[in-house]
C-alpha positions as a LaTeX table, in Angstrom:
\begin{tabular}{lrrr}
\hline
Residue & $x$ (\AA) & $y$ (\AA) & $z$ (\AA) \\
\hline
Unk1 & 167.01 & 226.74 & 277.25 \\
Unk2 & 168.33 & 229.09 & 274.89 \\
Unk3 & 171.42 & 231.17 & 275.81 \\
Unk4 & 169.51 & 234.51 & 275.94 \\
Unk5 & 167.18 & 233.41 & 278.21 \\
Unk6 & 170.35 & 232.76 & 280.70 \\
Unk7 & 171.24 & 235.29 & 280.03 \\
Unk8 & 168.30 & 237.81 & 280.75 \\
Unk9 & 167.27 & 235.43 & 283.90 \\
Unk10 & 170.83 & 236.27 & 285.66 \\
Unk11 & 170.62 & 240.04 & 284.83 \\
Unk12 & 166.38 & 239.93 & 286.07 \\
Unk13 & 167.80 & 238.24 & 289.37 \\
Unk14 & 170.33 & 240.36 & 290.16 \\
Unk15 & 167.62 & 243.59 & 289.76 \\
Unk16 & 165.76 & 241.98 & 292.17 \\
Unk17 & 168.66 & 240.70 & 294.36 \\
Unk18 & 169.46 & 245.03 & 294.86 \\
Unk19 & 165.70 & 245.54 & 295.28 \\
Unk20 & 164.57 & 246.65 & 298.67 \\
Unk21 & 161.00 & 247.20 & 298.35 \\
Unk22 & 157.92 & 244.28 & 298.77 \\
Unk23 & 157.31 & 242.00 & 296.62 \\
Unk24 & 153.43 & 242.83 & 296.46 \\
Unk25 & 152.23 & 246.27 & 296.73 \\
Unk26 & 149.47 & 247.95 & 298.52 \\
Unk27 & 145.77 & 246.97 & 297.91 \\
Unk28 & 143.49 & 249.65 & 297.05 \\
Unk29 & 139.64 & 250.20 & 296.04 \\
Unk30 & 138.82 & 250.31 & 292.91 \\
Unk31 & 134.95 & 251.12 & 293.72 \\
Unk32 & 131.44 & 249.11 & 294.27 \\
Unk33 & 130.91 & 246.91 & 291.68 \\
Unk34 & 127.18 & 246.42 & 289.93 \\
Unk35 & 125.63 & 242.74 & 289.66 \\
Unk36 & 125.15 & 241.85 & 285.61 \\
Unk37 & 122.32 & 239.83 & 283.64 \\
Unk38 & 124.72 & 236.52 & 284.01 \\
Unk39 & 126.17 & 233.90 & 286.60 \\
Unk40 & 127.95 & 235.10 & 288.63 \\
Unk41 & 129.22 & 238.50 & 286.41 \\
Unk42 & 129.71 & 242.06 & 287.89 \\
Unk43 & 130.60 & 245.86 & 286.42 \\
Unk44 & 132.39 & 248.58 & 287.27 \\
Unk45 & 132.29 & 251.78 & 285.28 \\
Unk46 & 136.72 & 252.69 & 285.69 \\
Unk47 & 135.39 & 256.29 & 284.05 \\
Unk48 & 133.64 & 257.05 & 287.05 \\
Unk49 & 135.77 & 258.30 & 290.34 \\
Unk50 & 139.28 & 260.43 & 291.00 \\
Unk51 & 141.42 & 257.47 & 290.91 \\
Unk52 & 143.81 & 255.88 & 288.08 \\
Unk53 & 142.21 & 253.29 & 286.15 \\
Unk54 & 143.86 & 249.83 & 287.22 \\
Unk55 & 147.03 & 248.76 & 284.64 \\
Unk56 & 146.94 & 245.73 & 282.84 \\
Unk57 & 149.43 & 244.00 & 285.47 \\
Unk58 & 147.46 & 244.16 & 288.46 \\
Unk59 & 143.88 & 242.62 & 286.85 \\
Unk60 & 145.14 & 239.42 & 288.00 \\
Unk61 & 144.80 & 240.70 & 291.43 \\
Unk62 & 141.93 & 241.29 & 291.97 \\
Unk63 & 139.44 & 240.40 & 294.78 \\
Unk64 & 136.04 & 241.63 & 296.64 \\
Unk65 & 135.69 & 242.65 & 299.95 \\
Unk66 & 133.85 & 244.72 & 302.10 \\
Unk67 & 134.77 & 248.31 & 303.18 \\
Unk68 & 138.07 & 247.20 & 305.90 \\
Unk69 & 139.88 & 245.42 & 302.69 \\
Unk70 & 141.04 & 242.29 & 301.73 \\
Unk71 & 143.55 & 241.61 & 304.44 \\
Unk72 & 141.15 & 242.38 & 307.36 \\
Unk73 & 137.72 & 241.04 & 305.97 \\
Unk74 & 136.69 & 238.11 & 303.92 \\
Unk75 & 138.16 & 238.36 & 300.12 \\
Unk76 & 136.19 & 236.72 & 297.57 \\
Unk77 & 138.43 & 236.00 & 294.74 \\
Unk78 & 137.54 & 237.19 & 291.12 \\
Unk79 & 137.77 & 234.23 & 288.65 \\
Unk80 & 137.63 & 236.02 & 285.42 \\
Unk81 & 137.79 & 239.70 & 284.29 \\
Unk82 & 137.99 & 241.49 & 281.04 \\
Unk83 & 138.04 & 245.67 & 279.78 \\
Unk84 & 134.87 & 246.08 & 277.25 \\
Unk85 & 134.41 & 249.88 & 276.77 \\
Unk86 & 136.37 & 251.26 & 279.83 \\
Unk87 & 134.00 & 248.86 & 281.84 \\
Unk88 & 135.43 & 246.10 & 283.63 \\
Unk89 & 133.66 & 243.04 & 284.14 \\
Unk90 & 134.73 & 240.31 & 286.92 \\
Unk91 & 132.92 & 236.83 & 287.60 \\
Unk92 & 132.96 & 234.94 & 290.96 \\
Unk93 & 132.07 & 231.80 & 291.79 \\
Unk94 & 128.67 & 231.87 & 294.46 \\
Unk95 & 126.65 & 235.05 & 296.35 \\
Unk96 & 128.63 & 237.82 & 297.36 \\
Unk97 & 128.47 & 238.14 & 300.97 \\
Unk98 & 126.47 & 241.18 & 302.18 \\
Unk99 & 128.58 & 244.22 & 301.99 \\
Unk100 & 131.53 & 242.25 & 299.93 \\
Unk101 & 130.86 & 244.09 & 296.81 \\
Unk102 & 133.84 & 246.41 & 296.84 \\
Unk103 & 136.33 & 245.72 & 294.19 \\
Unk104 & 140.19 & 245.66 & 295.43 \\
Unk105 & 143.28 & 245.42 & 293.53 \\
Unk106 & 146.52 & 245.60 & 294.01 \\
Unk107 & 149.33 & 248.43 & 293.28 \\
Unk108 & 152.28 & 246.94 & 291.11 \\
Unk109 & 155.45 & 247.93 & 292.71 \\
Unk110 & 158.32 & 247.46 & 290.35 \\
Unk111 & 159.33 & 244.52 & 291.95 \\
Unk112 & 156.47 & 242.64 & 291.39 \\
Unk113 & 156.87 & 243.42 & 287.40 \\
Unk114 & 160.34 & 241.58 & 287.40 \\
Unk115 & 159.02 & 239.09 & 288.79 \\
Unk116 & 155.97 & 238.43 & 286.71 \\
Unk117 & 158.59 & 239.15 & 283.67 \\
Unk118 & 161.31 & 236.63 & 284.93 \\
Unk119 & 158.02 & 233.96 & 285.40 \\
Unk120 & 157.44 & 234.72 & 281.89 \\
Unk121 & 160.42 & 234.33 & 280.64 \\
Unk122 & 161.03 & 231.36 & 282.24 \\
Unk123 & 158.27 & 229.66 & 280.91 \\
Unk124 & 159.16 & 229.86 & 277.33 \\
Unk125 & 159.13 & 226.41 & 275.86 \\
Unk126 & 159.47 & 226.76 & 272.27 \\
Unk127 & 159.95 & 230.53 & 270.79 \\
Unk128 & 161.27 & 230.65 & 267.34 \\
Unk129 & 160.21 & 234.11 & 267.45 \\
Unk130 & 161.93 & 235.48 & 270.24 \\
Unk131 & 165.14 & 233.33 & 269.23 \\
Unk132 & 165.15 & 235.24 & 266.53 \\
Unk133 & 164.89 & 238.29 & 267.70 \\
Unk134 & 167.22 & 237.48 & 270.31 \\
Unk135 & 169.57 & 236.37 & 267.61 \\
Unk136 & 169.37 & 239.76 & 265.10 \\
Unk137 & 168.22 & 237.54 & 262.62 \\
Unk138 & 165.28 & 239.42 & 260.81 \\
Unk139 & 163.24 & 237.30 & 257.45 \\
Unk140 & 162.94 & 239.45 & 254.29 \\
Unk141 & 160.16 & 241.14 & 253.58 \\
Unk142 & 158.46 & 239.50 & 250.49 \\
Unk143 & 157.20 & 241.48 & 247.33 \\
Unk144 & 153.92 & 241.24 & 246.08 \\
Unk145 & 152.29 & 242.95 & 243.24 \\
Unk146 & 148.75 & 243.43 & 244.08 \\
Unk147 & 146.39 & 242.93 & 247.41 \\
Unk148 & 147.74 & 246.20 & 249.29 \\
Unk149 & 144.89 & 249.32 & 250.93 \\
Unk150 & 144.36 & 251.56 & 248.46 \\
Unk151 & 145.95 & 255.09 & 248.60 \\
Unk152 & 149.22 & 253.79 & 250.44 \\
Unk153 & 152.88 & 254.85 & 249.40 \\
Unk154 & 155.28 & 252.63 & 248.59 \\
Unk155 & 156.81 & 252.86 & 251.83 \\
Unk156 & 154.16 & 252.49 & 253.57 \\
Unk157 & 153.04 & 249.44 & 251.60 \\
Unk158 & 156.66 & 247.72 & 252.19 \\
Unk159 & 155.44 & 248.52 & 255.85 \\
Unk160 & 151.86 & 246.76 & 255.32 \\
Unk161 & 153.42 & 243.61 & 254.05 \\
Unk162 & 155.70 & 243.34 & 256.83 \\
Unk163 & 153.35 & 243.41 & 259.62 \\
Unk164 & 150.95 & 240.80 & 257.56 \\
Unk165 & 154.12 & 238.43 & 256.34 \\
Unk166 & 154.91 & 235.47 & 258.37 \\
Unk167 & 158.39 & 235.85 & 260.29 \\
Unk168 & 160.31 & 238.09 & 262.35 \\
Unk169 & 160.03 & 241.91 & 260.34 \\
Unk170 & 160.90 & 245.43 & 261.98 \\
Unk171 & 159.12 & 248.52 & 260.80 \\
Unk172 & 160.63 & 252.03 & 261.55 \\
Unk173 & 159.04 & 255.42 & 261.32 \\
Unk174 & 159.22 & 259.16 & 262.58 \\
Unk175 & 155.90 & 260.61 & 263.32 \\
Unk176 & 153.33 & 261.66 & 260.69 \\
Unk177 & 154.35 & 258.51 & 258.39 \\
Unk178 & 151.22 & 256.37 & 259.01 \\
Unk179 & 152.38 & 253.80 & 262.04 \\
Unk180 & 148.81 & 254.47 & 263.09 \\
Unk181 & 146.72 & 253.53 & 259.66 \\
Unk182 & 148.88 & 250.89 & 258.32 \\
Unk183 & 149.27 & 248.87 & 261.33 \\
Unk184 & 145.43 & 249.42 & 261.81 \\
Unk185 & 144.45 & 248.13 & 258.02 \\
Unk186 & 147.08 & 245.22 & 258.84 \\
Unk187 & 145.01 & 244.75 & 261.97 \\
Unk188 & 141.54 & 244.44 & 259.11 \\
Unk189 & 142.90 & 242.23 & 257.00 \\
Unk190 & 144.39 & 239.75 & 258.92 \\
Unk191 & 141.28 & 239.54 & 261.31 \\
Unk192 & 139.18 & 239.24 & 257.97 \\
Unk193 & 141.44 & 236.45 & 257.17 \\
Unk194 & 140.51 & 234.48 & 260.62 \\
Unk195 & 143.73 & 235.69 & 262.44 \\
Unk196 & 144.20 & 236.54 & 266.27 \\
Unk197 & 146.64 & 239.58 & 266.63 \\
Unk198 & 147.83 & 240.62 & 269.13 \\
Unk199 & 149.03 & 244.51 & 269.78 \\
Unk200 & 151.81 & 245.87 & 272.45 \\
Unk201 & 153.31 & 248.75 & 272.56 \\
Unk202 & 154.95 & 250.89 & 275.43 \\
Unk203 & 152.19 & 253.22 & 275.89 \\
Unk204 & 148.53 & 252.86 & 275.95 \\
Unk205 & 147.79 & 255.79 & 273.27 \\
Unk206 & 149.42 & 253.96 & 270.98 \\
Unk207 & 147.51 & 250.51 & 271.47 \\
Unk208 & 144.24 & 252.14 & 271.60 \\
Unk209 & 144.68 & 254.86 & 268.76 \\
Unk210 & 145.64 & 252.01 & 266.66 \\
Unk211 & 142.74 & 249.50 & 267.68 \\
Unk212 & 140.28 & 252.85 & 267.36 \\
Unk213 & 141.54 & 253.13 & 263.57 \\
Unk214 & 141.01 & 249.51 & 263.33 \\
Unk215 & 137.73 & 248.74 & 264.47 \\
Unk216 & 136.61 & 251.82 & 262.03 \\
Unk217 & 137.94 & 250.15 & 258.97 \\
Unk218 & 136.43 & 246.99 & 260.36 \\
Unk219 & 133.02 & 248.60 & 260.76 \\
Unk220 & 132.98 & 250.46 & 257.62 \\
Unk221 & 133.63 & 247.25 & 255.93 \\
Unk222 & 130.78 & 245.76 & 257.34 \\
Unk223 & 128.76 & 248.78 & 256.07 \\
Unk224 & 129.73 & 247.96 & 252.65 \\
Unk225 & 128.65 & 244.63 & 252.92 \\
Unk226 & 125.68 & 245.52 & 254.12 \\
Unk227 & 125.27 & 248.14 & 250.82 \\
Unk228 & 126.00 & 245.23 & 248.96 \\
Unk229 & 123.04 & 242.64 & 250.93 \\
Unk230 & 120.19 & 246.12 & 250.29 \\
Unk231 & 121.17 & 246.11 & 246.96 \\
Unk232 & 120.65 & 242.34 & 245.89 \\
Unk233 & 116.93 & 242.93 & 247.91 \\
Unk234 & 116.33 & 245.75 & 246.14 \\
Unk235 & 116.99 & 243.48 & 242.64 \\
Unk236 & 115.34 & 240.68 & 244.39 \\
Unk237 & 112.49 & 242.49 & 244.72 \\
Unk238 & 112.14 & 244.06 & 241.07 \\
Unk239 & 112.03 & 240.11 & 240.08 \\
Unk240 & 109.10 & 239.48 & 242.70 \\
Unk241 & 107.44 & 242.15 & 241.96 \\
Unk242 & 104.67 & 240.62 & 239.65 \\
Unk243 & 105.01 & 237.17 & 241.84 \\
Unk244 & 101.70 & 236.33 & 242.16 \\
Unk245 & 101.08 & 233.23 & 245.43 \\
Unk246 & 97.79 & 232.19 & 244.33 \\
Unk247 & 99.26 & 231.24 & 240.89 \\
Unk248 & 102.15 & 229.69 & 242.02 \\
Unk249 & 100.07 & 227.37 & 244.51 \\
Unk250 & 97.69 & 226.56 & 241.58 \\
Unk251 & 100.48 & 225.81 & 239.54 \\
Unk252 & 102.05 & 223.38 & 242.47 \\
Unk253 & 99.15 & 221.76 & 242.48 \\
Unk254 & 98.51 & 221.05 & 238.76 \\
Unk255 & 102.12 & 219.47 & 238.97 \\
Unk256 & 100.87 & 217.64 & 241.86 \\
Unk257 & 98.14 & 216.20 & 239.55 \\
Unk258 & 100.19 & 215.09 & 236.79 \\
Unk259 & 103.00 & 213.29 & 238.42 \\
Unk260 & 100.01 & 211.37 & 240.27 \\
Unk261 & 98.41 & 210.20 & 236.85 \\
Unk262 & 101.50 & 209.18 & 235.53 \\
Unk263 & 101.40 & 207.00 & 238.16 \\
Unk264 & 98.22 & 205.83 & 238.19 \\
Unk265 & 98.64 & 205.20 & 234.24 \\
Unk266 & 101.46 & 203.25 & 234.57 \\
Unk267 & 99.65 & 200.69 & 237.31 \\
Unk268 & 97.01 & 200.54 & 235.10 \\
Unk269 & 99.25 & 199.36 & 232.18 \\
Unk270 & 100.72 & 196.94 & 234.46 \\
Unk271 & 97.14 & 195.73 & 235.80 \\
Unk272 & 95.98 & 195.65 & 232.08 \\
Unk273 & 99.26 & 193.55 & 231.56 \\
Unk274 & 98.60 & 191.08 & 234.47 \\
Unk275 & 94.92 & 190.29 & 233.69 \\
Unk276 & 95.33 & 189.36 & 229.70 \\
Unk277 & 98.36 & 186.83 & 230.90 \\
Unk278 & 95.52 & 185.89 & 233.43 \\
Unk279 & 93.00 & 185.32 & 230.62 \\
Unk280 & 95.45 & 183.26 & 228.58 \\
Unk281 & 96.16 & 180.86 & 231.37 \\
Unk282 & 92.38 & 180.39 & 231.81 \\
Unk283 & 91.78 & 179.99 & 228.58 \\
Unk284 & 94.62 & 177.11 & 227.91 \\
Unk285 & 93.18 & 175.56 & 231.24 \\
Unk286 & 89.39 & 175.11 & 230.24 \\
Unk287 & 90.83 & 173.99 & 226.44 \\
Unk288 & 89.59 & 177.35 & 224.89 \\
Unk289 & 93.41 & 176.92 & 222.70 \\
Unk290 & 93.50 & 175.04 & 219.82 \\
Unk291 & 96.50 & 173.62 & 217.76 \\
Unk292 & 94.26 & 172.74 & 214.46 \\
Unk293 & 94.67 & 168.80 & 215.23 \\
Unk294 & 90.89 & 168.64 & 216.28 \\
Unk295 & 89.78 & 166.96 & 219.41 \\
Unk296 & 91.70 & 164.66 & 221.31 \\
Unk297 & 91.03 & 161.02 & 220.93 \\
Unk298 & 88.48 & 159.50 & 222.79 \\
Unk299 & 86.76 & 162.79 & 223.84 \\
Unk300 & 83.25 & 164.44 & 221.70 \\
Unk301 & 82.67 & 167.67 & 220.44 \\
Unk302 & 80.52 & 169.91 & 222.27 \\
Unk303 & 81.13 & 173.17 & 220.54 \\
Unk304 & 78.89 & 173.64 & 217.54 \\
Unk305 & 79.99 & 175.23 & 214.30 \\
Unk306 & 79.73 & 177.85 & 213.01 \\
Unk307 & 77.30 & 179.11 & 209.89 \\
Unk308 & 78.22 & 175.24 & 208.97 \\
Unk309 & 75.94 & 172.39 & 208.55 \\
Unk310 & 77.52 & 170.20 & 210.70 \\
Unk311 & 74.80 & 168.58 & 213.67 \\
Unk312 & 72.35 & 165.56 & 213.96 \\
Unk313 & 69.17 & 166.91 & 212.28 \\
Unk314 & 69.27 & 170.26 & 214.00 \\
Unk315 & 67.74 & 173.42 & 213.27 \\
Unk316 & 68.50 & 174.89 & 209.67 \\
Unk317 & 72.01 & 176.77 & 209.60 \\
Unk318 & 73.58 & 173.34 & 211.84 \\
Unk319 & 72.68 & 174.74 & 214.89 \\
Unk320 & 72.64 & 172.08 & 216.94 \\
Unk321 & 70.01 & 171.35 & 219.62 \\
Unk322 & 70.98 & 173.47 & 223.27 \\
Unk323 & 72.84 & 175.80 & 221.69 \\
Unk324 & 72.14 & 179.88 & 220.75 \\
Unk325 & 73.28 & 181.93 & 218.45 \\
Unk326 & 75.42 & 185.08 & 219.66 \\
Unk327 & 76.19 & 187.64 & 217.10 \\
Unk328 & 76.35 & 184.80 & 214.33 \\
Unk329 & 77.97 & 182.66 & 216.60 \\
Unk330 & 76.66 & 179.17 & 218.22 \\
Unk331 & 77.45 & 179.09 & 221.87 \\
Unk332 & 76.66 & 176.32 & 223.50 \\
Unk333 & 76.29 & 174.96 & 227.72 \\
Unk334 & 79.46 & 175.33 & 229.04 \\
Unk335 & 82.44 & 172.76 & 228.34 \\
Unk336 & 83.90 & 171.15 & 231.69 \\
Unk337 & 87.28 & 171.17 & 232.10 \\
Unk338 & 88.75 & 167.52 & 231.13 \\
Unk339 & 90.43 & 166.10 & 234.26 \\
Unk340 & 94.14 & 164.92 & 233.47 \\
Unk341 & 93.46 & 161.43 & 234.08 \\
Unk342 & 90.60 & 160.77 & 232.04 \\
Unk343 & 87.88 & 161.13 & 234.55 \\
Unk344 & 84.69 & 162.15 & 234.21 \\
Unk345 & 85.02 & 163.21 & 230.51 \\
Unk346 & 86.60 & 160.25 & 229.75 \\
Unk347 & 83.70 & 158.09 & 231.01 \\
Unk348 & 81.40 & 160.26 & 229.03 \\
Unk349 & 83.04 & 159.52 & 225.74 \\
Unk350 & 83.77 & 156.05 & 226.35 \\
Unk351 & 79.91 & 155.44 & 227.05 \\
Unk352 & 78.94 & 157.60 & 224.06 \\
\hline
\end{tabular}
């Protein structure tokens, strides 16, 4: 542990050595809370009633319980609660008993804040922050020439770049020199950017005037977007304006049609392709090829000429008996295909 954290432990203990007061303060109602849309969530509206709205400190003591209080009835302990609006919302676990709907807090005293500030404290693992600011030891403030809010001085913009820097940087001002508006655009930017931040200060006004400031730059940014979204419609719809749907179907559809023919033309090709090197296997199969060396040996001729005289006495022209003419071709019975081992064709022509 670092030496200032000794050191501020010892001076926190003996405060509350010399303290004389409880440790926990008195519970009082904060008023009946109203069940929310949600498991388990509840409302209360702090606006309404005479008392003090609750402080930051004591929303982690908070309980229901009926009308006698939390130390004489049944407290039902809050699990979660958060400030939207002035409104603050609390979760339990389970039904609320019947008439447990009261909500009940606790009163700081001042001992109970040096205690919660000495657990704090002493739960610091690894602060380089704090060590530095511990230590004195403040990081320079970086220069840069472009990327600050319009309409800033240059005093004020040495201020902006501080606050969205990385390190340790201390910004000093008397009234009426911005702390308000530049912590506020800091606030923008870095949530723009995907940051967390997280604001403190010693007084409340000064927290929520500077959140106020910056959810109005964040909301008028979001405006300008949004000028900028109605203004691509409005372009968008000067393009579409002569779009006509029936068209554009028709014309879906006659691309449709074209990418399906090419298809159909190329299996046709490829069909047309497969049935011609079909044909030219049949044909070498039944003999239909010829290499010009006439018929093989031992085998007869039954394909007649053609416009020749060749025959045994046939008709004039050498048609040869059996045969007809087919666009001044002879075509005669059909030729059987000759068996590899000389079969039946071979008997034929051994017996002619």
């Amino acid at each position: 542990m670092s030496d200032w954290k000794h050191e501020l432990l010892d001076a926190i203990d003996e405060v509350l050595s010399k303290s004389t007061r409880d440790k926990q303060g008195e519970w009082r109602s904060l008023g009946r809370v109203v069940p929310l849309d949600g498991d388990g969530w509840y409302s209360l509206d702090l606006r309404v009633g005479a008392g003090r709205p609750p402080s930051v400190d004591s929303l982690d003591q908070l309980c229901l319980a009926d009308k006698t209080g939390p130390e004489r009835g049944t407290p039902i302990a809050v699990e979660r609660s958060q400030v939207v609006d002035e409104v603050l919302k609390v979760r339990v676990s389970g039904r609320l008993p019947a008439g447990c709907d009261i909500l009940w807090t606790v009163r700081p005293t001042p001992q109970y804040l040096w205690t919660k500030l000495r657990q704090g404290i002493a739960g610091l693992d690894n602060a380089p922050l704090a060590d530095k600011l511990a230590a004195g030891a403040l990081d320079p403030v970086p220069r840069r020439a472009t990327g600050y809010p319009a309409g800033f001085l240059p005093a004020q913009t040495f201020a902006y770049a501080a606050c969205v820097e990385p390190g340790l940087h201390a910004v000093w001002g008397p009234p009426g020199t911005g702390k308000t508006r530049v912590p506020a655009s800091a606030i923008e930017d870095l949530v723009k950017a995907g940051k967390r931040v997280l604001l403190v200060s010693t007084t409340n006004v000064a927290v929520d005037n500077a959140l106020k400031e910056a959810e109005r730059l964040l909301v008028q940014g979001q405006l300008e977007a949004m000028g900028d979204v109605d203004e691509r419609l409005r372009e968008a719809d000067q393009v579409l304006a002569n779009y006509d749907h029936d068209a554009h179907l028709a014309a879906r559809a006659r691309i449709r049609n074209a990418d399906d023919l090419s298809v159909m033309t190329a299996r046709l090709r490829a069909a047309e392709s497969d049935h011609r090197a079909a044909d030219e296997e049949t044909a070498v199969g039944t003999g239909g090829r010829h290499d010009g060396g006439g018929a093989a040996p031992g085998t007869r001729t039954r394909v007649a000429g053609v416009g020749q005289g060749q025959g045994h006495g046939g008709p004039a022209g050498g048609q040869r008996p059996g045969t007809r003419r087919t666009g001044g071709h002879s075509q005669g019975p059909p030729v059987p295909r000759r068996p590899r081992d000389g079969g039946l064709a071979g008997q034929e022509a051994r017996r002619g």
